[in-house]
Backbone as CSV, one residue per row, in Angstrom:
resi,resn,N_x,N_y,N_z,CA_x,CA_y,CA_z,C_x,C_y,C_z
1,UNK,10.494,-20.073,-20.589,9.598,-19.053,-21.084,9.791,-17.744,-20.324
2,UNK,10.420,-17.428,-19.780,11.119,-16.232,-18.939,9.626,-16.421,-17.398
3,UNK,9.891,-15.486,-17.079,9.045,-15.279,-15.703,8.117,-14.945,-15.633
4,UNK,7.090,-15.340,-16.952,5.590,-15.449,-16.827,5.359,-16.538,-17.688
5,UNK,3.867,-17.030,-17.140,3.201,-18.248,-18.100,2.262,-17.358,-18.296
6,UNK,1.696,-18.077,-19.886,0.404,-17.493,-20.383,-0.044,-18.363,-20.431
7,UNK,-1.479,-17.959,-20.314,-2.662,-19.240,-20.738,-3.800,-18.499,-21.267
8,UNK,-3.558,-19.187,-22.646,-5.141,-18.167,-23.813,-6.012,-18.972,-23.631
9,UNK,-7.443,-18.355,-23.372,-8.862,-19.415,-23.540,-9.507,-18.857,-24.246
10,UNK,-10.442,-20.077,-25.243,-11.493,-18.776,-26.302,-12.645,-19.421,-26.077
11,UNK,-13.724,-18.406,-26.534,-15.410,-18.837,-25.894,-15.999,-18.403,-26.785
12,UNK,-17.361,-19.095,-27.891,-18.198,-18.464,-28.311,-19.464,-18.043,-27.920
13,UNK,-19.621,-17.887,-26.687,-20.348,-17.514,-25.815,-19.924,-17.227,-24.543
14,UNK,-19.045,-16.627,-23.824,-18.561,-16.086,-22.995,-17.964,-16.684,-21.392
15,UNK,-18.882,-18.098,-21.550,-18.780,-18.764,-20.323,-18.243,-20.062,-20.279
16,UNK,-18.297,-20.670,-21.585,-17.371,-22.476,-21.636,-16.134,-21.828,-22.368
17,UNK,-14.748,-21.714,-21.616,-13.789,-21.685,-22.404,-12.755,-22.785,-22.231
18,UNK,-12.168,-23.080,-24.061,-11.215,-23.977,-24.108,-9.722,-23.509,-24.288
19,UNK,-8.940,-23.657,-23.852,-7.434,-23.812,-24.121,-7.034,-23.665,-25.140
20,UNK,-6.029,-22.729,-26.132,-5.905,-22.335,-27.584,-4.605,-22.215,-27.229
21,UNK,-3.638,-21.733,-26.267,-2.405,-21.510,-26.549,-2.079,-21.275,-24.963
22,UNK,-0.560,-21.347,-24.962,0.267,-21.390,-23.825,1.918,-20.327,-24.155
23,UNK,2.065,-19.817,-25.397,3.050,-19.017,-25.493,2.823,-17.779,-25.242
24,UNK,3.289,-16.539,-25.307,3.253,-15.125,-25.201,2.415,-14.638,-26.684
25,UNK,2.489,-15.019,-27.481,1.374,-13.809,-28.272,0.519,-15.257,-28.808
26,UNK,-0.949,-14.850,-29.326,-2.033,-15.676,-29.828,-1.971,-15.033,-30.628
27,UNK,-2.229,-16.628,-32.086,-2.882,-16.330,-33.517,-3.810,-17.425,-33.464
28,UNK,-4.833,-16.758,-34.169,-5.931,-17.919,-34.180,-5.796,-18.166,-35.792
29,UNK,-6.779,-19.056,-36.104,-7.163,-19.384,-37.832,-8.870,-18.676,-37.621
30,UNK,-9.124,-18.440,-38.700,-10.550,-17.665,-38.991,-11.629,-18.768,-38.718
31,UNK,-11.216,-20.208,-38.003,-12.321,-20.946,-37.677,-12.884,-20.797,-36.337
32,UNK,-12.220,-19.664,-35.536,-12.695,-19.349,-34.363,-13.513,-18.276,-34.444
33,UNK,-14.096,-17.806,-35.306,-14.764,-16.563,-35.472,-15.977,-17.139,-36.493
34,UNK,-17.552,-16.860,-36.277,-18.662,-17.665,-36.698,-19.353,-16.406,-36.972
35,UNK,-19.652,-16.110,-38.139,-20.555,-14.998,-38.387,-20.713,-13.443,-37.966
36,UNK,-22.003,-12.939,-37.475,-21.399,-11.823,-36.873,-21.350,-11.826,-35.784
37,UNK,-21.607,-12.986,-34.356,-21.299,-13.432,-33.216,-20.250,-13.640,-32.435
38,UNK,-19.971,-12.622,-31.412,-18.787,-12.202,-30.846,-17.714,-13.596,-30.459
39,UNK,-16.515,-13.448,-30.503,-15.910,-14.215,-29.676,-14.954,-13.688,-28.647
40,UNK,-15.183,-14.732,-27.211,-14.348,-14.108,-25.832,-12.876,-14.839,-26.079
41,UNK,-12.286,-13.584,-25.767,-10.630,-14.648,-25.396,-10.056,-13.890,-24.265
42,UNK,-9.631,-14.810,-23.350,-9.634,-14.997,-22.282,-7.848,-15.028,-22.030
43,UNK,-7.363,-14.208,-21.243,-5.629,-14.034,-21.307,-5.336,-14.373,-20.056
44,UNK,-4.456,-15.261,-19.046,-4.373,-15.321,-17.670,-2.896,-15.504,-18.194
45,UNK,-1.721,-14.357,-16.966,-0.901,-14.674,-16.770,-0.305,-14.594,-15.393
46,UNK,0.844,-15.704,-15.389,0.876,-15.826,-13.822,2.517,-15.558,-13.718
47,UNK,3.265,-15.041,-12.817,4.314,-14.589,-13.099,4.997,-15.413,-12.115
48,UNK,6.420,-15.459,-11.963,7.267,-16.606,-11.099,6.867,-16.655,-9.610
49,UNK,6.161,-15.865,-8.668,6.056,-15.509,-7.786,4.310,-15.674,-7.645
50,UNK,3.771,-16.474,-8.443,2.605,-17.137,-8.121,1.163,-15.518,-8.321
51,UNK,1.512,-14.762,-8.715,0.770,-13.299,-8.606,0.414,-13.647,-9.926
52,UNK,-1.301,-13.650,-10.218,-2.150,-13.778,-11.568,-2.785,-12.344,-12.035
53,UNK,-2.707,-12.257,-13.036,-4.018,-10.973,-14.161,-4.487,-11.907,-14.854
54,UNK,-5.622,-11.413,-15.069,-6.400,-12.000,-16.020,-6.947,-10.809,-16.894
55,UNK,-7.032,-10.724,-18.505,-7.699,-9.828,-19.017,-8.572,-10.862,-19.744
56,UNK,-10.016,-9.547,-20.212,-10.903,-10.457,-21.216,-10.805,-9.374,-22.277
57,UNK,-11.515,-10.521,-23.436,-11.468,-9.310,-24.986,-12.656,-10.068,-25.438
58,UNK,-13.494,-8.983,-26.403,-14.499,-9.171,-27.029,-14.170,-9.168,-27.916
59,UNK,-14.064,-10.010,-29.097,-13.634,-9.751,-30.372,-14.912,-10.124,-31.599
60,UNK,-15.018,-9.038,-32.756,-16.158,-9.116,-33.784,-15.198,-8.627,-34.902
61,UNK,-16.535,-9.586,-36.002,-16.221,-8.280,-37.103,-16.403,-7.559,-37.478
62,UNK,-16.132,-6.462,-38.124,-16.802,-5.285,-38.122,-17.608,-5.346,-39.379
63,UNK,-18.250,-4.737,-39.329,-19.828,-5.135,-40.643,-19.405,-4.311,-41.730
64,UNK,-19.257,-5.777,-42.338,-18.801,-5.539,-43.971,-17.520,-5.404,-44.179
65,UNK,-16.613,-4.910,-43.170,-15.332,-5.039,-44.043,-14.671,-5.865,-43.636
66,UNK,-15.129,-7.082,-43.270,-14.656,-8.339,-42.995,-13.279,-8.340,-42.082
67,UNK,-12.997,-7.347,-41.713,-11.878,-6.982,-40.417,-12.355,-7.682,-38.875
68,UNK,-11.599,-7.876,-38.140,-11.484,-8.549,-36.849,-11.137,-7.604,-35.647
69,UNK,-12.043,-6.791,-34.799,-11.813,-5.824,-34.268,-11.940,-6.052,-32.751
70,UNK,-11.616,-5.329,-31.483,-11.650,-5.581,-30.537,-12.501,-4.772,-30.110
71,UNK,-13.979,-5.018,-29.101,-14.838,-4.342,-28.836,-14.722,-3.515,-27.442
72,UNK,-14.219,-4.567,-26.994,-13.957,-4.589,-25.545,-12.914,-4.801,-24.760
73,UNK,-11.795,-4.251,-23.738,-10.984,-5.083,-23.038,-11.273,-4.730,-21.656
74,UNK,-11.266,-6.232,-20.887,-11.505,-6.018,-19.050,-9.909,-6.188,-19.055
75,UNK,-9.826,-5.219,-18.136,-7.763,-5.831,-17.855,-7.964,-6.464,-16.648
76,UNK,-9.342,-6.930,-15.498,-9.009,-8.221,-15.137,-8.792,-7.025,-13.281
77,UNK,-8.826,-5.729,-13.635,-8.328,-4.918,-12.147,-9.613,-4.804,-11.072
78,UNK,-10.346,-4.487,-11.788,-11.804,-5.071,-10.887,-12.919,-6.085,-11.246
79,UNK,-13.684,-6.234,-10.153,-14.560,-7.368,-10.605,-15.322,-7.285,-12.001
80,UNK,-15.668,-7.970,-12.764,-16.712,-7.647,-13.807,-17.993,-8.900,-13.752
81,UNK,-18.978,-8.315,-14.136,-20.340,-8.663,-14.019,-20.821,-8.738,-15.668
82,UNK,-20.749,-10.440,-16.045,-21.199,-10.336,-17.639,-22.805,-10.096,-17.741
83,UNK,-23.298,-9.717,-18.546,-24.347,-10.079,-18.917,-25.593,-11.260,-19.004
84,UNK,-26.239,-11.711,-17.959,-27.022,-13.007,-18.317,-27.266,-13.635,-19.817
85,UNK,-26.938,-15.019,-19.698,-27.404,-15.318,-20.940,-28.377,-16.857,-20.909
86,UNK,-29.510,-16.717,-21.687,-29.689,-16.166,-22.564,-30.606,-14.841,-21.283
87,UNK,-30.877,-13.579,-21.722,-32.174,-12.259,-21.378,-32.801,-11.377,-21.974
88,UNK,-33.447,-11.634,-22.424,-34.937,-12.479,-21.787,-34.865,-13.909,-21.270
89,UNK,-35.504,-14.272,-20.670,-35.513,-15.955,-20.279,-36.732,-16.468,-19.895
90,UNK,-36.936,-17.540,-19.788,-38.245,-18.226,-19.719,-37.886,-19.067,-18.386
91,UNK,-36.635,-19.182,-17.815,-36.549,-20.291,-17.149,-35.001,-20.303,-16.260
92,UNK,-34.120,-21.254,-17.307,-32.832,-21.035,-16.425,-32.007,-20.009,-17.444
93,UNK,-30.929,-19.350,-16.497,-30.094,-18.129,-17.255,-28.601,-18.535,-16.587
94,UNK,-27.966,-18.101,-17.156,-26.793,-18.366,-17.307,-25.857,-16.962,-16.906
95,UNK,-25.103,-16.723,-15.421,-23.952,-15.390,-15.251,-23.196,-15.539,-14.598
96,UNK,-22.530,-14.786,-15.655,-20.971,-14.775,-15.360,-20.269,-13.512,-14.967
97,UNK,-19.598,-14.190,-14.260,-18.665,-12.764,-13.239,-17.103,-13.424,-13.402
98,UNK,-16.037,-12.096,-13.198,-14.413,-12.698,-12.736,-14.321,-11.882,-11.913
99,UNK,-12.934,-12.246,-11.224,-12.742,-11.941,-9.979,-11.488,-11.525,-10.284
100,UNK,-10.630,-10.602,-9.996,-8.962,-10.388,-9.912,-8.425,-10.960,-9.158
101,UNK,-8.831,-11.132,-8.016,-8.163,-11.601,-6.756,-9.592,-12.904,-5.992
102,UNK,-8.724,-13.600,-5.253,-9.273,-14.632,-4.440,-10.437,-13.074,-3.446
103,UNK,-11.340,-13.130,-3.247,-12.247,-12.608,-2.725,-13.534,-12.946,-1.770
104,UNK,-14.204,-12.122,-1.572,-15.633,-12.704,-0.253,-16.874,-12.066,-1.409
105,UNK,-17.238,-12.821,-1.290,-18.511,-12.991,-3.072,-20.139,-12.891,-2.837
106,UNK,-21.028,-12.399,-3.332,-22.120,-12.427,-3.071,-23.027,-12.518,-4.450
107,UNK,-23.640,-13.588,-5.064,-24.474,-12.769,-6.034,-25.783,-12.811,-5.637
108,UNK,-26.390,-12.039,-6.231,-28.270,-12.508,-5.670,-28.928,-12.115,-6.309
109,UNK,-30.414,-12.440,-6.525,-31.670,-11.736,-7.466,-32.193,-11.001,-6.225
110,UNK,-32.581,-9.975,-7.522,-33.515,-8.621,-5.986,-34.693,-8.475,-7.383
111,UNK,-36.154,-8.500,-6.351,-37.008,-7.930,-7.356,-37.623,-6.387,-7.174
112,UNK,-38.622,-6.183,-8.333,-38.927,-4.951,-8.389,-39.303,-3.957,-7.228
113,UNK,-39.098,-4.295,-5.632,-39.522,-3.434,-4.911,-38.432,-3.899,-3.821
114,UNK,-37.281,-4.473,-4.558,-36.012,-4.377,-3.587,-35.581,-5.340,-2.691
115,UNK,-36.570,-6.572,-2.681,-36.478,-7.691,-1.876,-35.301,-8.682,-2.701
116,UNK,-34.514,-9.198,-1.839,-33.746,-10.357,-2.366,-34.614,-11.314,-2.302
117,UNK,-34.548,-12.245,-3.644,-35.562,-13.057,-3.680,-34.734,-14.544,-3.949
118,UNK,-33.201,-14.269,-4.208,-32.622,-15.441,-4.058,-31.223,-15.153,-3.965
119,UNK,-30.579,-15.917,-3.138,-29.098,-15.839,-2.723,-28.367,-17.000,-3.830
120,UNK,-27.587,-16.514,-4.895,-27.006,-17.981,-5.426,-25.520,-17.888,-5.044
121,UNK,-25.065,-17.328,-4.527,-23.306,-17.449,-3.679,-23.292,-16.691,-2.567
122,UNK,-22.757,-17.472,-2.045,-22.284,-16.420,-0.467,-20.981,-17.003,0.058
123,UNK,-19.683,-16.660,-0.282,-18.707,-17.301,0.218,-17.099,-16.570,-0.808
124,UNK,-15.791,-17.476,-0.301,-15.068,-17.146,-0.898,-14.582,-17.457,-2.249
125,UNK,-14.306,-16.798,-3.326,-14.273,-17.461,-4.601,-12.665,-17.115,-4.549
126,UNK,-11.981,-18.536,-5.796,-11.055,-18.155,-6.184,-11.018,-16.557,-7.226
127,UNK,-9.623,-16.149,-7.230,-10.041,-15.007,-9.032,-9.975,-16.185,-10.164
128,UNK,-10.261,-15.635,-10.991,-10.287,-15.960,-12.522,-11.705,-15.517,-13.062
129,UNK,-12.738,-16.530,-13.735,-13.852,-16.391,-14.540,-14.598,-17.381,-13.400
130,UNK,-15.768,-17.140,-13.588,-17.197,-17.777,-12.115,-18.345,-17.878,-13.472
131,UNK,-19.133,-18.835,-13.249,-20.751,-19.059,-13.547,-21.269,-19.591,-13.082
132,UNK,-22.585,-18.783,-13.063,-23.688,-19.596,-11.978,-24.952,-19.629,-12.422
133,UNK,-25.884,-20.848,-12.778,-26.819,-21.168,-13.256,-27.888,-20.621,-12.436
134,UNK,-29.083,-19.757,-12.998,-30.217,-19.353,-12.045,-31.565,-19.933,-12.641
135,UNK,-32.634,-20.025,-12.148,-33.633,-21.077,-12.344,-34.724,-19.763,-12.086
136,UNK,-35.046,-19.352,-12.868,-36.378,-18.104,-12.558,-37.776,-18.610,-12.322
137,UNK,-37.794,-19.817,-12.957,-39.158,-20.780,-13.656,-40.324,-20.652,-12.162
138,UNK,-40.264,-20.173,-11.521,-40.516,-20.102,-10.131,-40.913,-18.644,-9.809
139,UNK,-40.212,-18.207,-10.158,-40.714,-16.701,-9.735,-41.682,-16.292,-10.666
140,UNK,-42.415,-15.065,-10.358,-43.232,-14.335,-11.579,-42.761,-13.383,-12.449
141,UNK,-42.967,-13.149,-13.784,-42.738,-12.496,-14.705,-42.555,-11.301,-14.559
142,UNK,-41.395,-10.440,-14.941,-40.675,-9.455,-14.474,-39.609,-9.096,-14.508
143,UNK,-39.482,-7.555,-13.801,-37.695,-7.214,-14.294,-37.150,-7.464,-12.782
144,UNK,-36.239,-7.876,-13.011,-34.767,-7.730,-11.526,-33.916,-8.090,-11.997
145,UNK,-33.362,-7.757,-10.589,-31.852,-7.587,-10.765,-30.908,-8.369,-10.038
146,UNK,-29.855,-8.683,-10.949,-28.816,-9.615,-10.053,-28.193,-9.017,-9.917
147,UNK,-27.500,-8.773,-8.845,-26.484,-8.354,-8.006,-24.972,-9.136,-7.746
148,UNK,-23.776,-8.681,-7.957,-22.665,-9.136,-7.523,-21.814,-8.460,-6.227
149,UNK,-21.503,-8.646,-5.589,-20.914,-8.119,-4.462,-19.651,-8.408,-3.926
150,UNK,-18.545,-7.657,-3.914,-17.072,-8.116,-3.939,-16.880,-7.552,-2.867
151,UNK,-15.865,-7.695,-1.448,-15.526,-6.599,-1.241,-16.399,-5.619,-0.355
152,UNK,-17.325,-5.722,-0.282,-18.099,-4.372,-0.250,-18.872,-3.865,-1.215
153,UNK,-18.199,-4.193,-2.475,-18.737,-3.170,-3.636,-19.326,-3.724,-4.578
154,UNK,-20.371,-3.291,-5.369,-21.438,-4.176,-5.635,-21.414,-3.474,-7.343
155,UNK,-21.655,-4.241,-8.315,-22.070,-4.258,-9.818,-23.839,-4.685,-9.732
156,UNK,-24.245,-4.346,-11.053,-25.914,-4.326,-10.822,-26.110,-5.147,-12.251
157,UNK,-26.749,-5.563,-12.915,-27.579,-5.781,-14.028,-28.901,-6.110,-14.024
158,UNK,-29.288,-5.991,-15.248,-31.150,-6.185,-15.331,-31.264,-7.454,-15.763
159,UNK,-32.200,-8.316,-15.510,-32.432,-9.840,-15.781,-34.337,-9.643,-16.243
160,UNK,-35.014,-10.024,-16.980,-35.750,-10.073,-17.767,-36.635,-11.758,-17.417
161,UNK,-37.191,-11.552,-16.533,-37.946,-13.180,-16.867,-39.576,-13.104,-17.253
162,UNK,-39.403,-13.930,-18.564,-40.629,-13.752,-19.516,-41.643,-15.249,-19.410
163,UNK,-43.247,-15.192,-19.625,-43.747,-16.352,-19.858,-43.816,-16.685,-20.665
């Protein structure tokens, strides 16, 4: 296969992905695509010399003209911080982060007046795609924020926990 491997993964929800292909370009069949609900595909290539990228793609259709469009591409060069799912939440939430490189990792909840109110990683992660289950059911109703921390350098999002 010359001096890179590919490895395609696809997700209809951003965080369980399965294995779809191992050659240089992906075709899917239209059974990977469900309504108007995005699908992730997930690109890792690793080249003879053991050095990985990873890109992500958001892929939809576009409303009404039944076309297959790309919303989004991470090329995988810095960290990215997905979106909790489900948020709003009642309870446990679901986030996802990737990494480019093997890294020193932090995520955490901070609430509305800046206190960390829970540490859920502190250590080294491989790169690729990360999820980490959070349990709010405990705390009180409110906005915060989870935090990712790479590096030094930190991504933010809003997390929503509802009664």
């Amino acid at each position: 296969m010359g001096p890179y491997m590919f490895h395609w993964e696809l997700s209809n929800n951003g965080f369980n992905y399965s294995t779809v292909g191992t050659s240089e370009t992906f075709t899917s069949g239209a059974g990977f695509l469900f309504g108007s609900n995005p699908t992730y595909l997930r690109l890792t290539v690793t080249s003879a010399d053991n050095q990985t990228a990873v890109s992500f793609l958001t892929l939809s259709r576009g409303s009404g003209s039944g076309r297959i469009g790309v919303d989004e591409v991470e090329t995988g060069q810095q960290p990215q911080l997905k979106d909790a799912y489900p948020n709003p939440t009642t309870g446990e939430t679901i986030i996802g982060y990737s990494l480019p490189v093997t890294a020193s990792v932090q995520l955490d909840i901070i609430n509305q007046i800046g206190e960390t109110v829970a540490i859920l990683i502190k250590g080294q992660k491989e790169v690729g795609a990360h999820t980490q289950v959070f349990d709010g059911s405990k705390l009180p109703a409110g906005l915060y924020l989870y935090r990712l921390q790479v590096d030094g350098k930190s991504i933010t999002k809003r997390l929503l926990l509802a009664r």
